[in-house]
N, C-alpha and C positions, 0 to 999 in steps of 0.2 A: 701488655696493657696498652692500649693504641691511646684510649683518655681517661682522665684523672682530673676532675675542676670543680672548683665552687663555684657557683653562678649565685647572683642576688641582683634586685630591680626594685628599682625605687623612681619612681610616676614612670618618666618619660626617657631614664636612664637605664641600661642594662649593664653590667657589669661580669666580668667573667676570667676566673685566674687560676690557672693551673695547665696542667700536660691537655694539649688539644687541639683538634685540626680545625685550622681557619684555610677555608675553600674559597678562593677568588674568580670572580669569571662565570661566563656565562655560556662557554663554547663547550663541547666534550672531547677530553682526550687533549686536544692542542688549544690550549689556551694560558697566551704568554704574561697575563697577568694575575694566574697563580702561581704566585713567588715564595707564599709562608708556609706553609705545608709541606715537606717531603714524602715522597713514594719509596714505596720497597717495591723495585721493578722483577726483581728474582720472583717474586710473589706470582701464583696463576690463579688468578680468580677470578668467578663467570660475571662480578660486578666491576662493571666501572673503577669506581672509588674505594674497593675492597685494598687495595695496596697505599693507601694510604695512612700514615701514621703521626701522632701528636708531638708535639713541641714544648716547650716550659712558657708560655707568653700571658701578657696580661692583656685583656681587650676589654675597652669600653664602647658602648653604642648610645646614642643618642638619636630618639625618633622625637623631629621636632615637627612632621604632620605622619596621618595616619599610613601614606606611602611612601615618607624621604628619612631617609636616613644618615645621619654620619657615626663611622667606626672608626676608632684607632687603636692600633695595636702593635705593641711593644716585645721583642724576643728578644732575650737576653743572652740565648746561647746558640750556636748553628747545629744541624742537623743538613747535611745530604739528602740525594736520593740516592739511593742502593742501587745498584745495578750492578750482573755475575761480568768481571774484569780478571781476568786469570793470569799467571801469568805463567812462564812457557821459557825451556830450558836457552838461556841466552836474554830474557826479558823479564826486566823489575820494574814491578806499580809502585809507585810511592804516591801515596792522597794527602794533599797539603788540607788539613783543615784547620781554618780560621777560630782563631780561642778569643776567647769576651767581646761577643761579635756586636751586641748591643744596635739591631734590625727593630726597622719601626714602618709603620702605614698607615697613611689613613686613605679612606673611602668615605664620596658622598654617592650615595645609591637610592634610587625610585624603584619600588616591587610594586603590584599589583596594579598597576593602571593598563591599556592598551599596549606599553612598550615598553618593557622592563631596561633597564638603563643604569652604567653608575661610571666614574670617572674613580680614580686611583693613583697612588701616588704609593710607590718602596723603596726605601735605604736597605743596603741589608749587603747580603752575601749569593751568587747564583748558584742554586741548587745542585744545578747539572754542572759538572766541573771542565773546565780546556785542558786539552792534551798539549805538553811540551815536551821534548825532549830534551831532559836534564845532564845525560852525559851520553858520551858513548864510545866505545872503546870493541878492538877485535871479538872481547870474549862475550858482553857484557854492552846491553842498550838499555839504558837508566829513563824514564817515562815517568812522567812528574803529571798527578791529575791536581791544577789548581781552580781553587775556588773565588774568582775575584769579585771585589765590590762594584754591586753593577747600583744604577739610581734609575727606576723602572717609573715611567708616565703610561696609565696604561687607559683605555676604554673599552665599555663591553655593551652590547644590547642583544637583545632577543624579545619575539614575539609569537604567535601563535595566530596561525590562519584556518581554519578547518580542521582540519587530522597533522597538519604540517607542521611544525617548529623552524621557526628563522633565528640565527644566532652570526653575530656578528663580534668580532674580541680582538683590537690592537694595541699593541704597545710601544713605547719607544723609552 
């Protein structure tokens, strides 16, 4: 089950809570400020976005004109991305994952005009995990995947010229 949520909207507010992929960014495939969602990279599927999987989070939106937006949203618990890590006679993975991770964002975002655009801002935990080497010994190489607290400043834009798409998506 990839989502599971109640959604409810009342004027100008949208509301939305349960297991569910919140998709950040405007680039495809490499785009550093989608940070809430993780992928199941083992996964081979002929769409884009088909490896992607839901989350426990709570998100509010607020459209305060017909094309600007602010979201914020709230994760309560971390999920990875998956990716096939074996390991191999003389080599042990060990995956540190962060417990009561308590990841938050907001976004202010313009869709539909000439230049679609939005600025963003994540607390949280990095998806993709750093390799350490945590021991090592003659028989036996100990490889620690950790997950650290990163604090992600991100922008995205995209536009459309003729048959073309221009996408544009930085972080810091």
């Amino acid at each position: 089950l990839r989502e599971a949520y109640a959604e409810a909207r009342f004027g100008q507010w949208d509301f939305r809570l349960g297991k569910q992929i919140v998709a950040w960014g405007r680039a495809d495939r490499l785009n550093p400020t989608d940070n809430l969602t993780p992928r199941d990279f083992t996964l081979l599927a002929p769409e884009i976005d088909e490896d992607r999987f839901g989350s426990l989070a709570a998100k509010a939106m607020w459209s305060f004109t017909p094309h600007t937006s602010v979201t914020a949203v709230w994760i309560p618990e971390f999920r990875p991305h998956v990716f096939a890590v074996n390991e191999a006679p003389g080599l042990a993975i060990r995956e540190n994952i962060p417990g009561g991770s308590n990841q938050w964002a907001i976004k202010l975002d313009q869709s539909g005009k000439d230049i679609d655009w939005s600025v963003s801002y994540f607390e949280g935990y990095d998806l993709n995990a750093d390799l350490r080497l945590a021991s090592a010994t003659p028989a036996l190489m100990q490889i620690a995947l950790d997950h650290n607290k990163v604090k992600v400043l991100g922008f995205d834009a995209a536009t459309s010229r003729g048959a073309y798409r221009f996408a544009l998506e930085a972080a810091y």
